[in-house]
Every structure is written in structure tokens, then in C-alpha cells.
N, C-alpha and C positions, 0 to 999 in steps of 0.2 A: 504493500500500500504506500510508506513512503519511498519505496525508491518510484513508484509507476508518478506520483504527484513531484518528487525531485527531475525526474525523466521531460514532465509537463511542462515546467519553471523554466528547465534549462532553454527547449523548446523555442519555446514566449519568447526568454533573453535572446535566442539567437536568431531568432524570426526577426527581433526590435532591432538586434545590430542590423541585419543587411537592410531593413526598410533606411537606419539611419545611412549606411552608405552610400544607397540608389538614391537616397536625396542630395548626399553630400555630393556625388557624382553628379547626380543632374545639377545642383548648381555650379560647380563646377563646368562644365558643359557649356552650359547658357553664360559664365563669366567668358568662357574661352571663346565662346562664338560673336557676343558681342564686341570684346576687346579685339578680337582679329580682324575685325570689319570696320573699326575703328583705325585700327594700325593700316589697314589695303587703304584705306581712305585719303590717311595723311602721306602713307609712301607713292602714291600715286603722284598725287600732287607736288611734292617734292622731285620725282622723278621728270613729272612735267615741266618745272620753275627751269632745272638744268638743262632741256631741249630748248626752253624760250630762251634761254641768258645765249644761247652761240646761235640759233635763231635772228634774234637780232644786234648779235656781234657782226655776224657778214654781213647781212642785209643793212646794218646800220641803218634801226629804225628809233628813232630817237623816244623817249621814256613817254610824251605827250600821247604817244599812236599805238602805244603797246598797253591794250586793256586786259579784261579776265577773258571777254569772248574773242576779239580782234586783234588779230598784232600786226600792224601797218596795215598792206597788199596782200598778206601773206593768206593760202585760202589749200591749197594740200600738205603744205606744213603746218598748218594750226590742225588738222583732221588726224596728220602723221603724229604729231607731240599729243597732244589726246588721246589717242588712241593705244599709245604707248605706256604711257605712265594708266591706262584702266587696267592694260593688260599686264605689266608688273606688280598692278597691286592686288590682283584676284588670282595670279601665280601664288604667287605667298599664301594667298588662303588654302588652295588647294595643297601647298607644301605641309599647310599648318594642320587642317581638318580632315579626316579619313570620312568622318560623316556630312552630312550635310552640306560640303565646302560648295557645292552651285547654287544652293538658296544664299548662302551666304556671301558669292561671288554676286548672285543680282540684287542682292538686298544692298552691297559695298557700290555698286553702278549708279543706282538711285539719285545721289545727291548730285550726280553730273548729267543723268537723262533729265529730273527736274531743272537744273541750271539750263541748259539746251533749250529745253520747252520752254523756259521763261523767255530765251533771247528769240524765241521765232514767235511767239505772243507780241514781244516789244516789238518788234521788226516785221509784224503782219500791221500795227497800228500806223507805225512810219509810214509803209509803204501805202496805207489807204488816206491817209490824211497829206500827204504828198505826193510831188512827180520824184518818179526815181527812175533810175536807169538799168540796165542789166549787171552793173557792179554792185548795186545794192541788192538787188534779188539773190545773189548769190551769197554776199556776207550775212543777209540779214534773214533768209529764208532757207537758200541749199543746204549752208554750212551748220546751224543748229540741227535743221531735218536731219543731214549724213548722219551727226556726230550722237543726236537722242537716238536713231535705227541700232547704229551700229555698235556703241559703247556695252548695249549687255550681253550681244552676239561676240562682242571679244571677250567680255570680261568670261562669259561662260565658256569659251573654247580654253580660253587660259586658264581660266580654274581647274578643266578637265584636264591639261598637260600638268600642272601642276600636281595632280593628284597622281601622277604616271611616275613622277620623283619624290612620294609621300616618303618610302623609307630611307629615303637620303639625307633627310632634317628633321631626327628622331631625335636630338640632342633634348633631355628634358629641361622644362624650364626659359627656352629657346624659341627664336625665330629665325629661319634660315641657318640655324646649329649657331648665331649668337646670341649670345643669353640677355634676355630681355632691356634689364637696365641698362645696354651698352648701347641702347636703341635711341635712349634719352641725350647723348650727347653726338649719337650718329646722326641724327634727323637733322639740327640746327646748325654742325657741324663739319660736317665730310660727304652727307649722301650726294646732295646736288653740285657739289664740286665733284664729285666720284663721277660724275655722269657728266657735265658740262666740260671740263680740262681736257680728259681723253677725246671725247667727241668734237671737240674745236680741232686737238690735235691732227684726228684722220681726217677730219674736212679739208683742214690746211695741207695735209699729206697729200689730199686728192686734188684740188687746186694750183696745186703746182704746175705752171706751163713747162713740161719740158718735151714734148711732143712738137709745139709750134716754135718759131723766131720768133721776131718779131714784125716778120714780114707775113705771117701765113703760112709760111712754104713749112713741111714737111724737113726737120733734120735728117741726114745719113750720118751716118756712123761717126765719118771722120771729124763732123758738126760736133757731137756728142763728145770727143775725146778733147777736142779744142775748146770746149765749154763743160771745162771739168767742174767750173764753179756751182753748177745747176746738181752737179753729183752730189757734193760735198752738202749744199741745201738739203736736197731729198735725204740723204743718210743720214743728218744731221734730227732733223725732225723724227725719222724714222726709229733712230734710236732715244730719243728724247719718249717718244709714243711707248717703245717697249718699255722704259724708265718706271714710266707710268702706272703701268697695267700690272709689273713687278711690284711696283708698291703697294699697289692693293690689294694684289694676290698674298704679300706677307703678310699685311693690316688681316683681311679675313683669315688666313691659316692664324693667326697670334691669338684670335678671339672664338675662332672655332674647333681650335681641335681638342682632343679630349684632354691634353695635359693640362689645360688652361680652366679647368671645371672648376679647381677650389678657388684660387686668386689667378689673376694675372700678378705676377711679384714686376716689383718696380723697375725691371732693365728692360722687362716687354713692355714696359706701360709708357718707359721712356721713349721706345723703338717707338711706338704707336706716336706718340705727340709729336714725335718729329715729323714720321709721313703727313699726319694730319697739317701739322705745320707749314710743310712745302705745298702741300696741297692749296691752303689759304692762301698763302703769299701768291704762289701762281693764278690765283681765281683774282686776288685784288690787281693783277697785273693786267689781265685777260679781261676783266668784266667790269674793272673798277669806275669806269662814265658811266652803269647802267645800273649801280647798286642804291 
């Protein structure tokens, strides 16, 4: 009799723990799902801020013409930089969620399809209360239209790729395998230089005339050997870009690999402030009239 009612007791208690852990766990859950949707939201954008700053570094569109919706003339580069930073930040959810990660990739879309639909509501009024031309039909109508169609159709396809690399940023505690608080000085700090420096760099690698004179005509060879100076440019940048791309590549192995789980100890944290440092100084160099 007592052991069948001790048998009962035990039961009950262990019934009451797992109810409390499927709560604990769903809130959990729901912190994890909202907080990641939050993070896709601000990484997004930030990702974007870094395509606008070399955007209108080349274009040289001066700070008066570069809005939230509009940046100068600019009309498959604002669709491209948009489109960019939706689908890096619904990547990351897909990295982050095994469940749920494409409600949560369209739910992180939302506040850019809403921004869209406002600018083609403002830009249906314009266009009926004045004369316009076909350059305003396109800033004020096409480019909201493409950008609300297409932003959950990216964000959805990159949640799904992202979910293809779920067990590769299993690091717990973690975003992309860097642990959470390093996100707090990434964001303000390093990410949009991370993305703006190197991508100025290959623009500038790409824009390099050395295919034409300056007549038009077509170099030969012996053109080329006699205009070593154009070499020495191209390689010069070239290795400058790999510079680059090495430094970030240490910056994320120093904060993601596993030895790095208890502390980062103070010789990697110095290593880190320095990349970050160069990186600054380069972005004030590079961006400094448009900040």
C-alpha cells in the first residue's frame, strides 16, 4: 500500500518536472524565435548601410539624394542592396532555427515589405496629384512594387539555404558559431565596414582600365610590358583585397572556434582590436565625406 501510493507521488513529481521543462523549453523557443528575427532584422540592414556607403562612393551621390527609399538615379542597385542584406539576414535564421526558420524568415521581411508598400502608397498620391514623367513611375511605383514582390521570395529561399548549413553553426549560445554578446560590438563596429572596404576594394579591382589606352584601341602584349605601371596598380590592390579578406577570416576563426568558448584571453582580444582598428581607419578614409 505504501510503496503502490510512494510509486503514485513519485509519478505526479515526475509528470510536474517534464510539464515544467516543455514550458521552460517553449519559452525558450519563443525567446529564441523572436530574438532571431530581431537580430535578421538589424543584420540586414546593416548589411545594407555597407552596399549604400561604396554605392554612392563611385557614383558620388552626394548625402542631400541618398534617402531610406532612393539613393540618387540609382534604380537596380537600390533593388540589388535590398535584396541583399533581406537575404543575409533570413540566412542566419535559417542557420539559427531547425524549426520554424521560414515563418520566421517572412515574419523578419515584414518591416521592409511594409516600408515598400508605404513608399508606393506615397508615390501613387504624387503621381495622381501631379505630372510626372517615366523616371518617376519607376522610383516611385516599379521600385517599391519589385522590392514588397520580391523581398519574402528571397528572404524564404535564403532561409531554406540556410537551413541546408543548420549543422554548421551548432556552437551553443551563438550566432553564426559567434557567441552572442560579441554581436553587441560587431553590429556598431566592424559589420558594415566588413562589407563596405572589401567590396569598394573589388569594384576598384574591377574598374581598373587596363584592357583600353587611352585612345580606345585594344593593348598587345608588348603595350602591356611597356606599361608595367598598370601591373604594379592591379597587384597592388589585389593584394591589398587579399589583406582584407585574411583579416576577417582570423577576426571570425579568433571568435568562433571552439578554443575560444571560455574567454577570448587578452593577446586575441588585442589581435581582434587591431583588425577592427584598421578596418575603421580604412572606412574613415574610404567613406569619410558621406559619414
Amino acid at each position: 500500500m505504501f510503496k503502490n501510493r510512494w510509486k503514485t507521488i513519485n509519478q505526479k513529481n515526475i509528470m510536474s518536472d517534464v510539464k515544467k521543462l516543455k514550458m521552460i523549453n517553449n519559452r525558450t523557443d519563443v525567446k529564441n524565435f523572436i530574438l532571431i528575427i530581431l537580430f535578421a532584422i538589424i543584420f540586414s540592414f546593416v548589411i545594407q548601410d555597407g552596399i549604400r556607403l561604396v554605392i554612392q562612393k563611385f557614383l558620388e551621390i552626394p548625402n542631400d539624394y541618398m534617402g531610406l527609399a532612393q539613393w540618387g538615379d540609382t534604380f537596380f542597385l537600390r533593388i540589388f542592396a535590398s535584396l541583399i542584406g533581406t537575404a543575409a539576414g533570413t540566412f542566419v535564421i535559417g542557420t539559427f532555427l531547425k524549426n520554424k526558420a521560414i515563418w520566421a524568415a517572412i515574419i523578419a521581411t515584414l518591416p521592409t515589405v511594409i516600408f515598400w508598400i508605404a513608399v508606393l502608397i506615397f508615390g501613387i498620391t504624387i503621381i495622381v496629384n501631379q505630372e510626372y514623367s517615366f523616371e518617376t513611375v519607376r522610383v516611385m511605383l516599379l521600385l517599391p512594387s519589385i522590392l514588397a514582390i520580391l523581398s519574402p521570395a528571397v528572404g524564404y529561399l535564403s532561409a531554406r539555404w540556410g537551413q541546408e548549413h543548420f549543422n554548421e553553426f551548432q556552437r551553443p549560445k551563438s550566432i553564426l558559431n559567434v557567441k552572442w554578446y560579441h554581436w553587441l560590438w560587431i553590429f556598431p563596429f566592424y559589420l558594415n565596414k566588413v562589407v563596405a572596404i572589401p567590396l569598394f576594394t573589388l569594384i576598384l579591382l574591377w574598374k581598373i582600365d587596363l584592357l583600353y589606352d587611352t585612345g580606345g584601341s585594344y593593348l598587345w602584349i608588348f603595350d602591356f610590358i611597356s606599361n608595367w605601371s598598370y601591373y604594379l596598380v592591379r597587384i597592388a590592390i589585389l593584394f591589398v583585397l587579399g589583406g582584407l579578406i585574411a583579416s576577417i577570416s582570423h577576426v571570425y576563426s579568433l571568435l568562433s572556434e571552439e578554443k575560444t568558448i571560455a574567454k577570448i584571453n587578452w593577446k586575441n582580444g588585442l589581435i581582434i582590436f587591431g583588425h577592427v582598428l584598421l578596418f575603421l581607419i580604412f572606412y574613415i578614409l574610404l567613406f569619410g565625406e558621406y559619414l
